[in-house]
KOLMARKOL-534408 format. One line per field, with one value per residue (C-alpha): residue number from 1; residue in three letters; x, y negated, z. Coordinates in Angstrom, 1 decimal, always signed. Example, Ala and Ser with C-alpha at 12.3 -4.5 7.8 and 13.67 -1.06 7.14 Angstrom:
// KOLMARKOL-534408
n	c(1  2)
res	c(ala  ser)
X	c(+12.3  +13.7)
Y	c(+4.5  +1.1)
Z	c(+7.8  +7.1)
This chain:
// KOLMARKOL-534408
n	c(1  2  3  4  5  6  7  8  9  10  11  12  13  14  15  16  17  18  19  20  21  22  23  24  25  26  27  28  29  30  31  32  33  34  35  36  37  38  39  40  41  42  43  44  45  46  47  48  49  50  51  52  53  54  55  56  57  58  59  60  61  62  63  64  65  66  67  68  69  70  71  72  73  74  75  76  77  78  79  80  81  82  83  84  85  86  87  88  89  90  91  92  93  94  95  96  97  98  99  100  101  102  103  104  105  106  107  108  109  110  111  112  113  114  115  116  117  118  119  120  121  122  123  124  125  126  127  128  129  130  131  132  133  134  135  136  137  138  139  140  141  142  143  144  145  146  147  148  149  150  151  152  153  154  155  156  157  158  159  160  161  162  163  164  165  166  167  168  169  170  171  172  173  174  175  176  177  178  179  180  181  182  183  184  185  186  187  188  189  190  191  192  193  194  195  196  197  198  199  200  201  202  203  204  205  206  207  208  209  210  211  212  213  214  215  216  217  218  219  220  221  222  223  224  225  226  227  228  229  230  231  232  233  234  235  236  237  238  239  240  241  242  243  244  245  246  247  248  249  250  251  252  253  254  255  256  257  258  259  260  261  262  263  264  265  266  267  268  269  270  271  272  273  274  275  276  277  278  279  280  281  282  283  284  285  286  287  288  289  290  291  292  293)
res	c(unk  unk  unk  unk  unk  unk  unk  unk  unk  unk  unk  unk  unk  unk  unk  unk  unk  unk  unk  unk  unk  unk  unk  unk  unk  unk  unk  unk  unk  unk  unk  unk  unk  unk  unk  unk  unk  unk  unk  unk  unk  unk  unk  unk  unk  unk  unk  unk  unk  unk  unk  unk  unk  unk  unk  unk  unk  unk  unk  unk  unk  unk  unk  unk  unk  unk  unk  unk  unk  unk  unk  unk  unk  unk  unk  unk  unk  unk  unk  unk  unk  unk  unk  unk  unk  unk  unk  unk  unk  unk  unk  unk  unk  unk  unk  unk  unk  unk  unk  unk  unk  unk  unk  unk  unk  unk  unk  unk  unk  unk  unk  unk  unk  unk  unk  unk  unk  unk  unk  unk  unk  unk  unk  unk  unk  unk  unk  unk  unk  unk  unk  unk  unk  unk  unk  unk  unk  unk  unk  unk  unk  unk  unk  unk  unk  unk  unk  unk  unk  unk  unk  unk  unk  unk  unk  unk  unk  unk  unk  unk  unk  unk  unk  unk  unk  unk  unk  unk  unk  unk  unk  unk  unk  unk  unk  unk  unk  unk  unk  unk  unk  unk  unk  unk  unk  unk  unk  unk  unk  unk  unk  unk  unk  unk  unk  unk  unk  unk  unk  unk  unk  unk  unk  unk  unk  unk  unk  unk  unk  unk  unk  unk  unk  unk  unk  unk  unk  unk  unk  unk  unk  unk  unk  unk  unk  unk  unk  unk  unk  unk  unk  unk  unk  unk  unk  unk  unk  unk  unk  unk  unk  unk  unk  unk  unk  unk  unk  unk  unk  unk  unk  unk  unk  unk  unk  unk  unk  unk  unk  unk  unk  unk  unk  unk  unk  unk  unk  unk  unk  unk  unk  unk  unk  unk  unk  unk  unk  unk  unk  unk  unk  unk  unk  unk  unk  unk  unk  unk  unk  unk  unk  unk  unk)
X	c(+34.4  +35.7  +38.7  +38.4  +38.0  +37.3  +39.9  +37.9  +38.1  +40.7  +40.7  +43.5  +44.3  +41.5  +40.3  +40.7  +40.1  +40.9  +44.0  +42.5  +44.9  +43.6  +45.0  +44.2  +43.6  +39.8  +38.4  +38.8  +40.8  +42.2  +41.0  +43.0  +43.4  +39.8  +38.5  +34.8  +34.3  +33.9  +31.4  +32.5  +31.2  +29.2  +32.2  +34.8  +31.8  +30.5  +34.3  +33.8  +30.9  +32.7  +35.6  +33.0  +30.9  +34.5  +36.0  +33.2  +35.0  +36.5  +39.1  +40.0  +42.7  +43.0  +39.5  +37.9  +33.8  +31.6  +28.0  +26.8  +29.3  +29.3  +25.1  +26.1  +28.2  +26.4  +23.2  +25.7  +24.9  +21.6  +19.1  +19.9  +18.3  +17.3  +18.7  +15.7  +17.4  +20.5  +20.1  +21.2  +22.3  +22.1  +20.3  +21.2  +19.1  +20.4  +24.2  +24.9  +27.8  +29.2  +31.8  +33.7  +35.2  +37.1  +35.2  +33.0  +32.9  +30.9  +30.9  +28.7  +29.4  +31.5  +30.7  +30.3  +27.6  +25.9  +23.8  +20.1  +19.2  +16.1  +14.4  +12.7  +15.2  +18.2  +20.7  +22.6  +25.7  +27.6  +29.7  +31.9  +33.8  +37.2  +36.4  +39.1  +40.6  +42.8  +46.9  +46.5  +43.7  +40.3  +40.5  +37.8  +37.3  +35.4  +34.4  +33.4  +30.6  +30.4  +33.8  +32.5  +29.4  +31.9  +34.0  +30.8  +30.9  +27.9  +25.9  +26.1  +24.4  +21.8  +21.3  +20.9  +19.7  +16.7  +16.6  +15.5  +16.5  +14.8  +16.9  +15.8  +17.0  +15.9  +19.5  +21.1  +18.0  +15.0  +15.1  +15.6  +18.8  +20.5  +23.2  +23.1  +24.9  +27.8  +28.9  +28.2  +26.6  +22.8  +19.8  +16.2  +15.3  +11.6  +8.5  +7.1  +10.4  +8.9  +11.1  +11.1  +11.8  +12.1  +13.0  +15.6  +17.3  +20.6  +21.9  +21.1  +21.9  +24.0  +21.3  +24.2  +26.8  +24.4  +27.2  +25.6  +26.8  +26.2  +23.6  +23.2  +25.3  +25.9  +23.9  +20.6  +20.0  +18.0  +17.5  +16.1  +12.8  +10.7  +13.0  +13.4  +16.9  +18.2  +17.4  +19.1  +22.1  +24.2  +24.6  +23.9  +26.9  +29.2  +28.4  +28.6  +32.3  +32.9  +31.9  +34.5  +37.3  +40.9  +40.8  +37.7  +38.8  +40.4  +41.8  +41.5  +43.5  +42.0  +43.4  +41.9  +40.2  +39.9  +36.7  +35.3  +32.3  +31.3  +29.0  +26.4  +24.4  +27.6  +29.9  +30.3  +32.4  +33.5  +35.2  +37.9  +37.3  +41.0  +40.7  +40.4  +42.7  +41.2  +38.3  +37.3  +34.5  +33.4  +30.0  +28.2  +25.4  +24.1  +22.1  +19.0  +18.5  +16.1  +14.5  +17.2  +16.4)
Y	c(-95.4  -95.5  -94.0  -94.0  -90.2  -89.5  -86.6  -83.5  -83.2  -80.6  -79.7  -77.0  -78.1  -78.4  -74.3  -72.4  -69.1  -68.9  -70.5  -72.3  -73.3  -75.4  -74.4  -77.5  -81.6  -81.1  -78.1  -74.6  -73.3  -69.5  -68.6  -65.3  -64.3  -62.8  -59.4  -60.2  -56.7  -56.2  -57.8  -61.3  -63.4  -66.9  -69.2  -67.3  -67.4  -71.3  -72.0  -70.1  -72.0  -75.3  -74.6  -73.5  -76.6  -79.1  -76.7  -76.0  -72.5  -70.4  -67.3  -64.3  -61.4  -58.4  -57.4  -53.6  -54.7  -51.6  -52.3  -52.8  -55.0  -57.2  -57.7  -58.2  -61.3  -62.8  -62.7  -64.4  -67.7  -67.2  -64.3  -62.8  -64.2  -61.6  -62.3  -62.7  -61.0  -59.5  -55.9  -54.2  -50.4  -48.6  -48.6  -52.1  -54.2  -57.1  -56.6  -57.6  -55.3  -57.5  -55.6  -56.7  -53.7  -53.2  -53.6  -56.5  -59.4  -61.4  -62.0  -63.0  -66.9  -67.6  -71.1  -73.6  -73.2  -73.4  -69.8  -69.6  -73.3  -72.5  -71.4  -73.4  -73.1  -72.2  -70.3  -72.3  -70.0  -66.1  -63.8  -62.5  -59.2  -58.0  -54.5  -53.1  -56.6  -56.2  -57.0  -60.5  -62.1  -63.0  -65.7  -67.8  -71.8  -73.7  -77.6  -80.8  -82.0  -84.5  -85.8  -86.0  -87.8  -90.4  -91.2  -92.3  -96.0  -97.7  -98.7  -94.5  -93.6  -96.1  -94.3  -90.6  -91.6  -92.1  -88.9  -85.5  -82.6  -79.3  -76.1  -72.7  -68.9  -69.1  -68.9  -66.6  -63.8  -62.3  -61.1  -64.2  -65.0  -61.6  -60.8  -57.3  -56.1  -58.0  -56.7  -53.9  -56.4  -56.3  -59.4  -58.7  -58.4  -56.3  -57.6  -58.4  -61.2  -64.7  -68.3  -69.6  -73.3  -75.9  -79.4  -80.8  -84.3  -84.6  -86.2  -83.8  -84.7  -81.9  -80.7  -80.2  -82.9  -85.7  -86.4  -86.8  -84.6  -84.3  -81.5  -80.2  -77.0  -75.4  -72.5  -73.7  -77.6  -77.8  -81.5  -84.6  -84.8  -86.6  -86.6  -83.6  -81.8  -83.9  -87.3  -85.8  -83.9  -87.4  -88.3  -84.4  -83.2  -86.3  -85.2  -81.4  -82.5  -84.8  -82.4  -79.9  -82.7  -81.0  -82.9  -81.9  -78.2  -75.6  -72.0  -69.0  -65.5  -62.9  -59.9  -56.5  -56.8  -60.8  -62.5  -66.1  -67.7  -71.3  -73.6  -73.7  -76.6  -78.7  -77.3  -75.5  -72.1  -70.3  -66.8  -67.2  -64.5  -63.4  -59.3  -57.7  -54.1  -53.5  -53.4  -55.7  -54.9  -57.4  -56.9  -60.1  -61.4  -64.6  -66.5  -68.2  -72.1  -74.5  -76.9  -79.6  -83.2)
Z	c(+110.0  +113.7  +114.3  +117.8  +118.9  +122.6  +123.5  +124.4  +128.0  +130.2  +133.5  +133.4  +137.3  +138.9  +138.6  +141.5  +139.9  +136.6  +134.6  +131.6  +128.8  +125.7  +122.4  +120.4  +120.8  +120.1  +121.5  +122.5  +126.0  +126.4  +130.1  +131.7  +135.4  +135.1  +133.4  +132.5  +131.7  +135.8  +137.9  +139.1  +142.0  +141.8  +141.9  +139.4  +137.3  +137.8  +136.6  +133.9  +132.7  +133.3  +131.2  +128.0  +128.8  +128.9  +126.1  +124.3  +123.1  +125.6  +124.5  +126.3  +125.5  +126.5  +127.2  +127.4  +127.0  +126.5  +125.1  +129.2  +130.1  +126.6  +127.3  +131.2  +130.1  +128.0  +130.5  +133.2  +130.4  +129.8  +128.9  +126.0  +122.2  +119.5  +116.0  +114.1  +110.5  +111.3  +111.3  +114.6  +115.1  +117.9  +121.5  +122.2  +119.8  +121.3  +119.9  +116.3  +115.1  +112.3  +109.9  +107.2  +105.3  +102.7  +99.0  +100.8  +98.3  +101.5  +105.3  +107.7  +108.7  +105.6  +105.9  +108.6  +110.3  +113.6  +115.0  +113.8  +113.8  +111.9  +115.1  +117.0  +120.5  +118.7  +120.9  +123.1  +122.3  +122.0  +123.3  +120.4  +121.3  +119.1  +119.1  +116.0  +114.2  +111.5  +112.0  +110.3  +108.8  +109.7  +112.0  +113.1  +113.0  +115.5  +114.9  +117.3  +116.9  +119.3  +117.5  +114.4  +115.9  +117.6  +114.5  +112.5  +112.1  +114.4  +111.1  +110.3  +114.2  +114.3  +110.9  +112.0  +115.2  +113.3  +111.4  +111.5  +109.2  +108.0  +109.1  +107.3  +107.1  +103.0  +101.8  +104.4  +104.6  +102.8  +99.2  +97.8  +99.6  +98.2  +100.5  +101.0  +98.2  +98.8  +102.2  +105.1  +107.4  +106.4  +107.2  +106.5  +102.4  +103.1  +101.7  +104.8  +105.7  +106.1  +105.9  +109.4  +109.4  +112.1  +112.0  +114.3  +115.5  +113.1  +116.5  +119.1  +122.7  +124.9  +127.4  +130.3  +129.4  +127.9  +125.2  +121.6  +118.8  +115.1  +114.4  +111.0  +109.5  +105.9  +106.5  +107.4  +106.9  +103.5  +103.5  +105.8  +107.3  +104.7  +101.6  +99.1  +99.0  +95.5  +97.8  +100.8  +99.1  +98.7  +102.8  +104.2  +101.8  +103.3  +106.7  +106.1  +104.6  +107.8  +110.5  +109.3  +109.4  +110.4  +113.8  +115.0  +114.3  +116.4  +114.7  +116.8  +115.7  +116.9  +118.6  +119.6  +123.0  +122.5  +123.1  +122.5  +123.7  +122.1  +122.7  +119.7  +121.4  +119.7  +117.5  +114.5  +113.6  +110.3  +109.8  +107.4  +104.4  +103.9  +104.8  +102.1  +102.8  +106.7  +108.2  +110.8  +113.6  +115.9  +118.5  +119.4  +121.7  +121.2  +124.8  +124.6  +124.1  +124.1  +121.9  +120.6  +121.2)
């Protein structure tokens, strides 16, 4: 295994308009001198962008986002992608209103995963707003995938460079998948639910950036293309394991009013399960991708 890691990229001096501060050595940058609750010109905006492309996770504080200005946001990415289980509430079907409270024995994205790879054009990322966050507790990890990708030894890429994996929703909706009685949040479990499956590259290249990254996640990849899940479990659970490595990672605590926005084209994320006396209310919108390759 290579133990050359390229650095993920900063750029904290070369922004005009925004002051972007990176919190760890793989990924993830705080941004302020901006309130993306108000309407913000082209060029604030296409900084914006840049930093979450170089960062791959972008963090703001002190944010007020009603449900207008959270969708507004997001749509400054990309239009706006419709959770196809997730149960929304409200006028706004496109915001996910994900609430841990106490008595839950379960969380939404309890482990690492990657948004809604069993679709076909996966979303290319979210908006995640701190609307009432408990006093400790509850932080969220986000992974590198285009570090753990680059630490694999060259006999490993030529490996997965030939590979494809199944991704499926079968373990975290329908009936089968039983999560609703664990926890407030609430997925699909009607008769009329239906596995949606699609197969992607386990190396996926970055559409904007053209760097490769590792591509499969806890939640949805079932097995590789062409094998059965007890032939696949042996190298998918090593790379599962690697992808989560400490040095790939980045730990954000979150704060009422904070907001992150990732990347899901290339890394992974997990919410740590550790609030168990407060509640915890976050609103998301997740931004349309396209087809991974």
């Amino acid at each position: 295994m290579s133990s050359r890691l390229s650095p993920a990229p900063t750029y904290t001096n070369e922004y005009a308009r925004i002051c972007v501060s990176p919190i760890a050595g793989a990924l993830g940058a705080e941004i302020s001198g901006v309130d993306v609750s108000r309407p913000m010109d082209d060029a604030t905006f296409a900084e914006i962008r840049r930093a979450w492309t170089e960062n791959l996770v972008i963090f703001f504080r002190n944010q007020t986002l009603d449900d207008d200005a959270l969708i507004a946001f997001g749509r400054r990415f990309a239009p706006l992608f419709r959770h196809p289980n997730l149960l929304t509430e409200g006028p706004y079907p496109d915001i996910v209103r994900i609430r841990r409270m106490p008595g839950d024995k379960q969380i939404v994205g309890e482990d690492w995963h990657a948004d809604t790879t069993c679709m076909a054009q996966p979303p290319c990322g979210a908006v995640l707003y701190g609307v009432d966050v408990p006093p400790y507790g509850g932080d969220t990890l986000f992974a590198n995938g285009y570090l753990a990708y680059e630490a694999l030894s060259d006999g490993m890429k030529a490996l997965l460079s030939r590979l494809a994996a199944v991704h499926s929703d079968i373990t975290v909706a329908g009936p089968q998948a039983a999560r609703n009685k664990h926890r407030t949040n609430k997925v699909r479990e009607d008769s009329a639910w239906r596995e949606t499956v699609s197969e992607h590259p386990v190396v996926r290249t970055h559409p904007e950036t053209g760097r490769k990254g590792l591509f499969v996640n806890r939640s949805y990849t079932q097995r590789f293309s062409g094998m059965t899940a007890e032939e696949s479990a042996p190298l998918l659970e090593f790379l599962l394991r690697h992808a989560a490595r400490p040095e790939f990672t980045c730990r954000f605590r979150w704060e009422t009013g904070s907001v992150a926005v990732w990347d899901n084209r290339c890394t992974l994320h997990i919410a740590v399960n550790d609030v168990w006396k407060f509640p915890r209310i976050m609103h998301r919108v997740q931004m349309c991708g396209d087809r991974p390759v």
